[in-house]
N, CA, C and O atoms as a MOPAC input file, in Angstrom:
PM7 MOZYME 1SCF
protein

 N    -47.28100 1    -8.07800 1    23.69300 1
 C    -46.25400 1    -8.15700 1    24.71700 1
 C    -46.84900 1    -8.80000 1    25.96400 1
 O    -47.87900 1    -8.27000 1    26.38000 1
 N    -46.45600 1    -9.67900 1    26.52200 1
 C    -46.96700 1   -10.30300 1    27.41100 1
 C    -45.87200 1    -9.64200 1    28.82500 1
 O    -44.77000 1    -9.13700 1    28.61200 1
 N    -46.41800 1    -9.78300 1    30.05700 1
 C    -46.24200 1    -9.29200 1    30.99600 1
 C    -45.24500 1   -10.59300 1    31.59500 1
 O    -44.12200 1   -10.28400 1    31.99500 1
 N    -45.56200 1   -11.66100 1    31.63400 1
 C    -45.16900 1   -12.40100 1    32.14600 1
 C    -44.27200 1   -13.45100 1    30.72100 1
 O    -44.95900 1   -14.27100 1    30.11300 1
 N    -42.93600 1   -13.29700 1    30.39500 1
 C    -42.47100 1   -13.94900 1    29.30300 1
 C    -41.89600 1   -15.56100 1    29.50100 1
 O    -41.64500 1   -16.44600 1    28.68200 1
 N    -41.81800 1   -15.49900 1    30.90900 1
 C    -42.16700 1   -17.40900 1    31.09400 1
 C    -42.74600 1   -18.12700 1    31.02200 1
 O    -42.70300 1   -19.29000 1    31.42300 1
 N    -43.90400 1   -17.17600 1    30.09900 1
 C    -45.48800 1   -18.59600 1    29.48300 1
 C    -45.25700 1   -17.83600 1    27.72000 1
 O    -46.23500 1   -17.93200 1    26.97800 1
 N    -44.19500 1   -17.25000 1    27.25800 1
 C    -44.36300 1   -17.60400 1    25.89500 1
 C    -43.07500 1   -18.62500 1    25.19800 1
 O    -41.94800 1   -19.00000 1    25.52200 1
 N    -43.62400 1   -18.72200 1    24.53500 1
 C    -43.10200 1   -20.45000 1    23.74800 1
 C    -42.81600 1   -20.26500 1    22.36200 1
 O    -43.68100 1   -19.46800 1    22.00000 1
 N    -41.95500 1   -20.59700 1    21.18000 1
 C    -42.13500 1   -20.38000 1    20.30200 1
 C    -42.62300 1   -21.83300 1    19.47700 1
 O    -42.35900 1   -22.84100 1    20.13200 1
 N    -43.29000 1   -22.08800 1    18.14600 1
 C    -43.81500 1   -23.36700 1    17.74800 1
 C    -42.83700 1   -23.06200 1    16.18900 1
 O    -43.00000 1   -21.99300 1    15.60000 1
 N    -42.17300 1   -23.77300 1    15.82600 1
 C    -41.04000 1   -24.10900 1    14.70800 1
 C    -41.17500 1   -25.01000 1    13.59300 1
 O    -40.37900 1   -25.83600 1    13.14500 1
 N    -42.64900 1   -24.60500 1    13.13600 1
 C    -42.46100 1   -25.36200 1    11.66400 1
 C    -41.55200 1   -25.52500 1    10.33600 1
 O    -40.75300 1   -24.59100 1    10.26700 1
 N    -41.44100 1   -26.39600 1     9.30600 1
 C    -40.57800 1   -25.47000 1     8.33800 1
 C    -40.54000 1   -24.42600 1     8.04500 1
 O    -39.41500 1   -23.99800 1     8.30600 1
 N    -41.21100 1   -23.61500 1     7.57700 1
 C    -41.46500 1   -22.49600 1     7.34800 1
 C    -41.74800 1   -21.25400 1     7.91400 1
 O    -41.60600 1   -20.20200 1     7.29000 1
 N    -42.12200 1   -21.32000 1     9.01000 1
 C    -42.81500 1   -20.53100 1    10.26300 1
 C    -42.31100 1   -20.53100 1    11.37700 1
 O    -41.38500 1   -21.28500 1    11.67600 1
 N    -42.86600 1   -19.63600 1    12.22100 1
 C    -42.42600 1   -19.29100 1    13.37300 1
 C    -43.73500 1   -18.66500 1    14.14900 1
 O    -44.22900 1   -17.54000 1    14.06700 1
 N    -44.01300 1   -19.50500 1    14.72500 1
 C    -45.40800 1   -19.07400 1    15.88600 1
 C    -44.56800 1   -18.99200 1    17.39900 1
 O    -43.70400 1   -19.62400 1    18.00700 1
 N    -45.54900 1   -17.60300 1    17.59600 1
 C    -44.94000 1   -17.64700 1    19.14700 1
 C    -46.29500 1   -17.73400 1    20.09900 1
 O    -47.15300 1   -16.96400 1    19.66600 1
 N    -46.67200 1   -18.37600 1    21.14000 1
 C    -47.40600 1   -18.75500 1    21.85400 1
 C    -47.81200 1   -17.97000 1    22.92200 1
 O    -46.73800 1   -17.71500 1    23.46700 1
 N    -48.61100 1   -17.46900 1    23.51300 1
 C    -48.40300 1   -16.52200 1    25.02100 1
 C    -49.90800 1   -17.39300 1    25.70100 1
 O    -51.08700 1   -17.28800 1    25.36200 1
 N    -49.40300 1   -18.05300 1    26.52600 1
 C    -50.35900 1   -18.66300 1    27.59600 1
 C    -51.14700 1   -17.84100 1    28.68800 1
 O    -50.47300 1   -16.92500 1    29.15800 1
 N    -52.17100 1   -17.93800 1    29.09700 1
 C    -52.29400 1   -17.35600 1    29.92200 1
 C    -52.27900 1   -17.49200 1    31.58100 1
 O    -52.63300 1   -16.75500 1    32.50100 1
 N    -51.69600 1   -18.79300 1    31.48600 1
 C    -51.46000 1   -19.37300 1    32.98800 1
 C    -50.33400 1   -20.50100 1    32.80900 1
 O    -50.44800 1   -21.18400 1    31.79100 1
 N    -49.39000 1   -20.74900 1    33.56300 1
 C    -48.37300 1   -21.65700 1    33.65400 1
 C    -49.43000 1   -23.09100 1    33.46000 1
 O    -49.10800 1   -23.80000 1    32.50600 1
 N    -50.37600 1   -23.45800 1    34.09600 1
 C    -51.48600 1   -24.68800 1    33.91300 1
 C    -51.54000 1   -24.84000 1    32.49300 1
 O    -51.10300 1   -25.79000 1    31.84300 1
 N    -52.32600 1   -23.44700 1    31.92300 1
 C    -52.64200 1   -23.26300 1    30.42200 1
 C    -51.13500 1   -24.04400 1    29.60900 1
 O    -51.20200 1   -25.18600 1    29.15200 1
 N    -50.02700 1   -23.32100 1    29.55500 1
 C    -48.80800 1   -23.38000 1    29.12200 1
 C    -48.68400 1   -25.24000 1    29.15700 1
 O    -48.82000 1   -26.04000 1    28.23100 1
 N    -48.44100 1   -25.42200 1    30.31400 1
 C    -48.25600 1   -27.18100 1    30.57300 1
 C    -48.80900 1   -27.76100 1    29.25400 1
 O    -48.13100 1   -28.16400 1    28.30800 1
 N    -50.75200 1   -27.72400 1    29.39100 1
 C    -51.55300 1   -28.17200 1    28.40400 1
 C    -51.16300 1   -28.22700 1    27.42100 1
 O    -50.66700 1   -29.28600 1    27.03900 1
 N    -51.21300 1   -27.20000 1    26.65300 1
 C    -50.85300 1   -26.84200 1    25.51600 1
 C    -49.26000 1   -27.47500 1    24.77900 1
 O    -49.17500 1   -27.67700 1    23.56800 1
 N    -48.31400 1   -27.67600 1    25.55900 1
 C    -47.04100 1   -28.57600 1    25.53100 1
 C    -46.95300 1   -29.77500 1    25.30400 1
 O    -46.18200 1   -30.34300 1    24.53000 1
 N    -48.05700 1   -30.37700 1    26.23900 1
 C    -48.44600 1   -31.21100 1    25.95700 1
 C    -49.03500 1   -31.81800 1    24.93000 1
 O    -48.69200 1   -32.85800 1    24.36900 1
 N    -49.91300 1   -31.13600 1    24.71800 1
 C    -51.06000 1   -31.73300 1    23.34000 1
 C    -50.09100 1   -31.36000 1    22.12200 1
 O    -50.34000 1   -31.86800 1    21.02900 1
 N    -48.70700 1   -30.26700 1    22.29100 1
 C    -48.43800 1   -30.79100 1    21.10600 1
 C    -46.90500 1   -31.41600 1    21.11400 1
 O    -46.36400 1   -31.49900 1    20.01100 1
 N    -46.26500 1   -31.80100 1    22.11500 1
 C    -45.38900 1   -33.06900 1    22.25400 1
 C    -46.16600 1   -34.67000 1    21.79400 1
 O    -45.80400 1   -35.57700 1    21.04500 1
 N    -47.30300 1   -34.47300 1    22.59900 1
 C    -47.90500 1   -35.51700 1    22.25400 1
 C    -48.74800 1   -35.97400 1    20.81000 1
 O    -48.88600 1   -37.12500 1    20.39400 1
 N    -49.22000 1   -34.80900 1    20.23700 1
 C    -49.09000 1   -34.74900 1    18.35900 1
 C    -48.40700 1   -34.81000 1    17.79100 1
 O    -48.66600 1   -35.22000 1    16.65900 1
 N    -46.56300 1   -34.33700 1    18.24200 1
 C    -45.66200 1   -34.56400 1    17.36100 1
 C    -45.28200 1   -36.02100 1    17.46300 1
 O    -44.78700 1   -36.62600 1    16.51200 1
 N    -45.52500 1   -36.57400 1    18.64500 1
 C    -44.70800 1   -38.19600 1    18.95000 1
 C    -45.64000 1   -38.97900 1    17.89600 1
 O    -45.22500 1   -39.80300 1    17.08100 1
 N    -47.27900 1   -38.47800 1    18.10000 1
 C    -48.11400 1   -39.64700 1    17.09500 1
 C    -47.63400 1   -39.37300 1    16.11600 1
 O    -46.70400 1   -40.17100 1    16.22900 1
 N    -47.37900 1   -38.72200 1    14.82900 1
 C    -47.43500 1   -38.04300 1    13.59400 1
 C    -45.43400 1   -38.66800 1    13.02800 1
 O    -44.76800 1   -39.01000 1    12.05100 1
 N    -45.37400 1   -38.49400 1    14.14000 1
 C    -44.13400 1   -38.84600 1    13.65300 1
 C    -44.09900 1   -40.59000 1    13.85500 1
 O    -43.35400 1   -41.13000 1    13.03700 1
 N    -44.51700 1   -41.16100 1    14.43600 1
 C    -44.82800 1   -42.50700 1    14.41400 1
 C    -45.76800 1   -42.97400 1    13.33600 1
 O    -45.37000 1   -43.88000 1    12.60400 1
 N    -46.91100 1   -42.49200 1    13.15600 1
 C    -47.48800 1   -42.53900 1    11.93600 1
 C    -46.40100 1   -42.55900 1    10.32700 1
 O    -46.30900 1   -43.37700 1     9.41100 1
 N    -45.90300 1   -41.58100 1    10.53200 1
 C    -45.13500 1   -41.57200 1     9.54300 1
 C    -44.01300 1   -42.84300 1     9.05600 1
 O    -43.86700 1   -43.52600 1     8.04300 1
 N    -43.59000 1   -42.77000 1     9.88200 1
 C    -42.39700 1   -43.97600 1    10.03000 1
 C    -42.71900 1   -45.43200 1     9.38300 1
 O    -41.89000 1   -46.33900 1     9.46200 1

């Protein structure tokens, strides 16, 4: 349970369901990032 629930995130694979708990809004950003920016390559790769 996180104290603060505006740094958890959930991650939505087929199959799965990950939920994320950051430990700093900074942390949170990062982490959004690196994987907006893995899904844009991967999905370009693919294509």
């Amino acid at each position: 349970q996180n104290s603060n629930p505006s740094l958890t995130f959930s991650v939505k694979p087929h199959d799965r369901v990950y939920y994320m708990v950051a430990p700093s809004p900074e942390a949170m950003r990062i982490w959004m990032d690196v994987i907006v920016t893995g899904t844009e390559g991967y999905t370009q790769f693919t294509v």
